[in-house]
C-alpha positions in Angstrom: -24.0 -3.5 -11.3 -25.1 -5.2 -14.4 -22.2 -7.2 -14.7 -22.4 -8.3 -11.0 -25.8 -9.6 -11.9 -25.1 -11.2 -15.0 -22.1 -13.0 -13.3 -24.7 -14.0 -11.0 -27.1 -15.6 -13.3 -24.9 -17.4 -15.5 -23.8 -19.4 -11.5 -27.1 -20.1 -10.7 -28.2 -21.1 -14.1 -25.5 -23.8 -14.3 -26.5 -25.1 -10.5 -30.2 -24.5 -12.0 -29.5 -26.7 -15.0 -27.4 -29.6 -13.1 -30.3 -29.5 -11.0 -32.6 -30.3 -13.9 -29.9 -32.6 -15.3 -29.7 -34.9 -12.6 -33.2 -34.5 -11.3 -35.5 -35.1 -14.8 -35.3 -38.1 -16.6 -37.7 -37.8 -19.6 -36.2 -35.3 -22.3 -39.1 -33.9 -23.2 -39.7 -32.4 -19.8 -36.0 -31.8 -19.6 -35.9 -29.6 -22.6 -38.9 -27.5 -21.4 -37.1 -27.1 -18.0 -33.7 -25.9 -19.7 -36.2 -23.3 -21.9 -37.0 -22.1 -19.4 -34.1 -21.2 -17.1 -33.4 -19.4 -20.1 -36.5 -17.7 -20.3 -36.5 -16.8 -16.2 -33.4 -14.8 -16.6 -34.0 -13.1 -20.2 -37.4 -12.0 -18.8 -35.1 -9.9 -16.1 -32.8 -8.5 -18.3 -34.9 -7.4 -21.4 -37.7 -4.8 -22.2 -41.1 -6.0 -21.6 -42.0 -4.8 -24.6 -40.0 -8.2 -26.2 -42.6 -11.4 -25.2 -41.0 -14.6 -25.7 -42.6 -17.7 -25.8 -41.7 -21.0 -27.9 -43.7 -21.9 -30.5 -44.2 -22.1 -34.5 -44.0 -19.1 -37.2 -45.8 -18.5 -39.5 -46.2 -16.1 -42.8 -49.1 -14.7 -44.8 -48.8 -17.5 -47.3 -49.6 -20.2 -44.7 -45.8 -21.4 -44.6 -44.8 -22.5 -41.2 -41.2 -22.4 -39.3 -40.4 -25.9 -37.4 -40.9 -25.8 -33.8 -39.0 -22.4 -31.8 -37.8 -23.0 -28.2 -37.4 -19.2 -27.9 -39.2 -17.1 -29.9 -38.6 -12.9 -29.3 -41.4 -10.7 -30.9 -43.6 -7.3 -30.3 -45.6 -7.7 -27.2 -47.2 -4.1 -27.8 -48.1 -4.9 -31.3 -48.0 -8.3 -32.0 -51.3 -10.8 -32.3 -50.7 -14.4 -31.5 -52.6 -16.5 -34.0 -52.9 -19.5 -31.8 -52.9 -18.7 -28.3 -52.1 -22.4 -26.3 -50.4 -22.9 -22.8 -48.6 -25.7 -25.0 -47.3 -23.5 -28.0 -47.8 -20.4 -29.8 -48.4 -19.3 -33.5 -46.9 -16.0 -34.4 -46.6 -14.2 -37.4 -43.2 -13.4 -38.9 -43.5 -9.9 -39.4 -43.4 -9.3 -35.6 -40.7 -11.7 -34.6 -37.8 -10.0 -33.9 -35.6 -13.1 -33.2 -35.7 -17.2 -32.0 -33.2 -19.1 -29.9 -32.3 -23.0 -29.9 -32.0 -24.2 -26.7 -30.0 -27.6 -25.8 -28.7 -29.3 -22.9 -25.8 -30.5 -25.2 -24.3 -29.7 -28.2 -22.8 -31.6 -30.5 -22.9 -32.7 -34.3 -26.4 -33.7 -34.6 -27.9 -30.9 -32.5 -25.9 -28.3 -34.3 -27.6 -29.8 -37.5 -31.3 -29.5 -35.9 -30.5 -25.9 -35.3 -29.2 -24.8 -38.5 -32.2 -26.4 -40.2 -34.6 -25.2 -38.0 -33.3 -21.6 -38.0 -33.1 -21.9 -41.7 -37.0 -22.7 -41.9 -37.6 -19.3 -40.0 -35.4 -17.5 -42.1 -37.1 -19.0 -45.5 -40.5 -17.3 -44.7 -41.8 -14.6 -46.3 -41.8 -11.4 -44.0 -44.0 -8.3 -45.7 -45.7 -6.0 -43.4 -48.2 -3.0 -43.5 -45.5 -0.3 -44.1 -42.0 0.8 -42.0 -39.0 -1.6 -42.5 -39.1 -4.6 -41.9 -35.7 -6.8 -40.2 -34.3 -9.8 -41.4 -35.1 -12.5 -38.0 -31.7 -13.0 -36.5 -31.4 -17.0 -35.3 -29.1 -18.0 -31.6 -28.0 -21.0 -30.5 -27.8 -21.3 -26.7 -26.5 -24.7 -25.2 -24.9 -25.0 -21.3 -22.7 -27.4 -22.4 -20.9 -29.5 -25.0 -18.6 -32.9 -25.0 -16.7 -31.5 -27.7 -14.5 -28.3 -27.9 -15.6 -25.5 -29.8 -13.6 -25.7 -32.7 -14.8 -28.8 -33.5 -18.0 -27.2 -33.0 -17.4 -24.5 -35.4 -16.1 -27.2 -37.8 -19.5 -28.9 -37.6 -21.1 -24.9 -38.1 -19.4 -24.5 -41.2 -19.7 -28.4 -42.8 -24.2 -27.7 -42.0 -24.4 -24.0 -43.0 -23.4 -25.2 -46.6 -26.8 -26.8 -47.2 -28.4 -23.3 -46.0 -27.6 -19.8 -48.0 -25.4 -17.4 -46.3 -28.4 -14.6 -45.0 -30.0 -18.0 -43.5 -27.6 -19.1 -40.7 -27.3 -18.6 -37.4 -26.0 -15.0 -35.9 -24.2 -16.5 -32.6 -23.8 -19.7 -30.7 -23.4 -20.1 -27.0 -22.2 -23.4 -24.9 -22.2 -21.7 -21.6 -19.2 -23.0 -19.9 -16.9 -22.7 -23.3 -17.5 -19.8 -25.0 -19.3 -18.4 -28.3 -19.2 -18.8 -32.0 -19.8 -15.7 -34.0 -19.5 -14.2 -37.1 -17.1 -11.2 -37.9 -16.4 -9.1 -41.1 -13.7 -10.5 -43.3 -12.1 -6.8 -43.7 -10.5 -6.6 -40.1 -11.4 -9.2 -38.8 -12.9 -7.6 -35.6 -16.1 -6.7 -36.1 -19.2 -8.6 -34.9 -21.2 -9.3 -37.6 -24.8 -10.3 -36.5 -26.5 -11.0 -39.6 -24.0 -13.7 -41.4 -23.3 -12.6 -45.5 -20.7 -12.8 -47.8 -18.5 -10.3 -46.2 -18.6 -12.2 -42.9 -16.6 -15.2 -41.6 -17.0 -17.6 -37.9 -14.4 -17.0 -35.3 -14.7 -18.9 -31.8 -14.1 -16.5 -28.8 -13.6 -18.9 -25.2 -14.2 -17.1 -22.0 -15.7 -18.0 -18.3 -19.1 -19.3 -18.1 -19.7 -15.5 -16.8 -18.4 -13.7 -19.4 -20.2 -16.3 -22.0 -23.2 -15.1 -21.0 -22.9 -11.3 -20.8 -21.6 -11.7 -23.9 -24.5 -13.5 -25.4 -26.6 -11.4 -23.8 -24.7 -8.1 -25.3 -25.0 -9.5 -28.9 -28.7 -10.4 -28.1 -29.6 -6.9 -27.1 -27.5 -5.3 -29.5 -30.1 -7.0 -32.3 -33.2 -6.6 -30.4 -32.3 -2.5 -30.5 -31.4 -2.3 -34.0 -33.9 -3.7 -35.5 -37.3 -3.3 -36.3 -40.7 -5.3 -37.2 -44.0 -4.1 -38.1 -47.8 -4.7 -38.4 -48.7 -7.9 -40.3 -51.1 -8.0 -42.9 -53.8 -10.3 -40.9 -56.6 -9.8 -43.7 -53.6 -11.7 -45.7 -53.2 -14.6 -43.1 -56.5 -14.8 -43.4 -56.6 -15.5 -46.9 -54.0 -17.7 -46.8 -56.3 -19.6 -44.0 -59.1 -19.6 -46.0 -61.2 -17.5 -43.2 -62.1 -14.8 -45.6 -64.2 -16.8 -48.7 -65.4 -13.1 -49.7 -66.9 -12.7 -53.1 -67.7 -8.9 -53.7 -70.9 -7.6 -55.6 -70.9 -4.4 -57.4 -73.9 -3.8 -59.3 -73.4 -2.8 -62.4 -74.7 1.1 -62.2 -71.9 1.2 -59.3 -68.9 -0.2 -61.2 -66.3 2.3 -61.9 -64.4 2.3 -65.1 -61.5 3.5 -64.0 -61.1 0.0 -61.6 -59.2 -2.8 -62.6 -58.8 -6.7 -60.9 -56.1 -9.1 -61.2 -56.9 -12.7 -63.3 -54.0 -15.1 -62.5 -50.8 -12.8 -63.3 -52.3 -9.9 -65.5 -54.4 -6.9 -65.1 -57.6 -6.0 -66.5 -59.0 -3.1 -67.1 -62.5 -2.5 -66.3 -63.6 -0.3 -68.6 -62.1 -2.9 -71.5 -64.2 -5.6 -70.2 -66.9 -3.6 -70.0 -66.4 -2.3 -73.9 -65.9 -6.2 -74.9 -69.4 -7.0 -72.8 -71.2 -4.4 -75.2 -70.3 -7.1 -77.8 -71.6 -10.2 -76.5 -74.4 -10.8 -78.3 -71.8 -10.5 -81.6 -69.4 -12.5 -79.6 -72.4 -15.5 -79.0 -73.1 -14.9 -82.4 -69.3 -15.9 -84.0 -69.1 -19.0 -81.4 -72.4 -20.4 -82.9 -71.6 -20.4 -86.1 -74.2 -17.8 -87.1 -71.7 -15.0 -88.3 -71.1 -13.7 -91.6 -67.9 -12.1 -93.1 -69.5 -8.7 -92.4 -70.3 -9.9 -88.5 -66.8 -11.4 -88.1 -65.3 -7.8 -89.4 -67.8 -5.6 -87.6 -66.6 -7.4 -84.5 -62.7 -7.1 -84.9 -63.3 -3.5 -86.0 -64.3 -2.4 -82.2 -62.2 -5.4 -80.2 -59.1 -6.5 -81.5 -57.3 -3.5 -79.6 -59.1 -5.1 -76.2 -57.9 -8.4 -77.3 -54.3 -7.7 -77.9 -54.7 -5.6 -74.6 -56.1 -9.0 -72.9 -53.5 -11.2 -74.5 -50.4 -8.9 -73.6 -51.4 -8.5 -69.7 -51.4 -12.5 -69.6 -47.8 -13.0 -72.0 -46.0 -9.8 -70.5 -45.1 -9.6 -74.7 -46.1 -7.7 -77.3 -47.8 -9.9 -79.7 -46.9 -9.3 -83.5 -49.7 -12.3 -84.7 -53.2 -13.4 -83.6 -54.9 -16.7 -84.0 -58.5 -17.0 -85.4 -60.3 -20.1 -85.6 -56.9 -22.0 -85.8 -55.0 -19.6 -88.2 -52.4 -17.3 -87.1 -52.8 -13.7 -88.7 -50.6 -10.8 -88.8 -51.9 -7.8 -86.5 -50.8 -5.7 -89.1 -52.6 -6.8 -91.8 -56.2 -6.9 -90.0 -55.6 -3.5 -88.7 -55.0 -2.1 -92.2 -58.5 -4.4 -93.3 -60.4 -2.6 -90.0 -59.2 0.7 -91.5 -60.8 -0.4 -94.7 -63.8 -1.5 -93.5 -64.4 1.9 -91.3 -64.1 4.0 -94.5 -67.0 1.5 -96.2 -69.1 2.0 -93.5 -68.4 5.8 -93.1 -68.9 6.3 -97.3 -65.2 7.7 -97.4 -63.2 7.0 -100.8 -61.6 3.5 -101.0 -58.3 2.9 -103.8 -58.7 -0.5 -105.8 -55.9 -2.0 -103.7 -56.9 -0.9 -100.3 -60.3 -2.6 -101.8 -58.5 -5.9 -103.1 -56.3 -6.3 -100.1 -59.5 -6.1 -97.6 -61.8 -8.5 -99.9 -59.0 -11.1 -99.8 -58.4 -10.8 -96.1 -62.5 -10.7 -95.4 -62.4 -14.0 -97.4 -59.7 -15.7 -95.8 -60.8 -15.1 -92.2 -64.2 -16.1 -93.2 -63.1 -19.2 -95.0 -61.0 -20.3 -92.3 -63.7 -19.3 -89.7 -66.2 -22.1 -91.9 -63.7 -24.7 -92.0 -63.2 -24.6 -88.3 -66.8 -25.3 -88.0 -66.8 -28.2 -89.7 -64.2 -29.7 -87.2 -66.5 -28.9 -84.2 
């Protein structure tokens, strides 16, 4: 019975599509017309719960596809982010597939759709949990001046300029037959998603058996994949919708928080342990310090510091700068260690002593001479 009906379809979209041929002049409302024949007969053959609309993609970074004839995605699920009789804007994580449509194909047109396929398959497709499936791209013409191998010749020549996971899945010229790809190791298997294991192979047939095919190869991708919930609160980010600052008053803020500055981490409760010393902090950047300011001050932050400075570099740092002199970790951790057992009245050796009065000095010179710069 199905095939009865398919056989049906693929007549009366060929008389449907001379119709248009011969009856609209301007292209514009030629292509829309050759959409949607298309559209009229994929609307009776697959689930409702596919919509399919033309339109533009988009992705939670703001990126946008180039203009879809056919675009397949979660009715159930999906939202439409611009909602026009004209067009629609949907987001990627819900599209399950898009389809060129063209009167004719040849050369140029196979060009348009590898590059617009390609702009689909370059956005970035995340989603609120469950897997997410790579789009699939077809190519659906009713006819062609040239033969199919000259077709796939013209395939091959664009897909170079696109990586391998970007091209199309299937092409279809309606009264010739159907490019696809199959898997190198056989050479028999339909391969839907093109990769390095996968090769074109032209397969001619009936105008009949062109389109149950293309429909077969479109229904087999529409069930084996899957798409999920977008992110909107991303999109919206991306669309500048949410300007949200956030205010935690300071009795409320937890410790054990952190936030993200540019590609690093920071801890909360270091901040908040390197704001207990801002006054000492204010104090330095004045000018106002002394040695025993400058040390009492590295003897409770440089671990926060290094912390800070190793979030933002991703390396362990073996050096620090201070007032445009680089110093070895090392050596000012072994001077803090000095300077606690001072303050705490524990026994000090006569080197220990030397080595942190000679450091003291040299930070503090170097900390005077950078003032006289400023």
């Amino acid at each position: 019975m199905l095939k009865q009906s398919i056989y049906a379809a693929a007549k009366k979209m060929q008389i449907d599509f001379e119709q248009v041929t011969e009856h609209i002049n301007h292209m514009g409302e030629r292509g829309g017309s050759r959409e949607e024949i298309l559209l009229s007969y994929l609307r009776k053959y697959i689930p409702i719960k596919y919509e399919m609309n033309n339109g533009v993609i988009i992705d939670e970074t703001g990126e946008q596809s180039r203009q879809q004839d056919i675009i397949i995605y979660d009715s159930f699920n999906s939202p439409v982010l611009l909602n026009m009789q004209s067009t629609k804007m949907v987001p990627i994580e819900s599209v399950f597939s898009v389809i060129e449509v063209k009167s004719s194909l040849n050369k140029a047109e196979i060009n348009k759709c590898v590059n617009n396929i390609s702009s689909v398959k370059s956005l970035v497709k995340n989603s609120i949990g469950g897997i997410n499936s790579p789009t699939a791209g077809f190519v659906f013409a009713f006819t062609s001046s040239t033969s199919l191998e000259t077709l796939l010749d013209n395939l091959v020549e664009a897909n170079t300029q696109v990586e391998k996971h970007k091209q199309i899945s299937a092409v279809c010229v309606l009264d010739k037959g159907i490019i696809l790809n199959v898997s190198k190791k056989g050479l028999n298997d339909i391969v839907l998603l093109p990769n390095e294991d996968s090769t074109p192979a032209v397969i001619k047939n009936t105008a009949e058996n062109n389109l149950m095919l293309f429909y077969l190869l479109l229904m087999q991708y529409l069930n084996q994949s899957s798409v999920s919930v977008p992110n909107l609160l991303r999109y919206a980010n991306a669309g500048e919708l949410l300007n949200i600052e956030y205010i935690i008053p300071a009795k409320h803020v937890p410790l054990d928080a952190s936030y993200k500055v540019g590609e690093g981490i920071i801890e909360l409760e270091t901040a908040y342990s390197m704001m207990k010393d801002s006054d000492l902090q204010k104090k330095i950047d004045e000018g106002k310090a002394s040695s025993e300011d400058i040390m009492l001050f590295f003897s409770r932050q440089l671990k926060n510091i290094m912390n800070f400075t190793e979030k933002f570099t991703r390396v362990a740092q073996q050096n620090m700068g201070f007032m445009g002199k680089n110093y070895l970790i090392s050596d000012i951790e072994k001077a803090i260690v000095t300077y606690k057992k001072l303050n705490s009245g524990e026994e000090v050796n006569e080197q220990e002593l030397d080595f942190y009065n000679e450091l003291n000095k040299d930070m503090y010179t170097q900390y005077q001479l950078y003032l006289q710069t400023q």
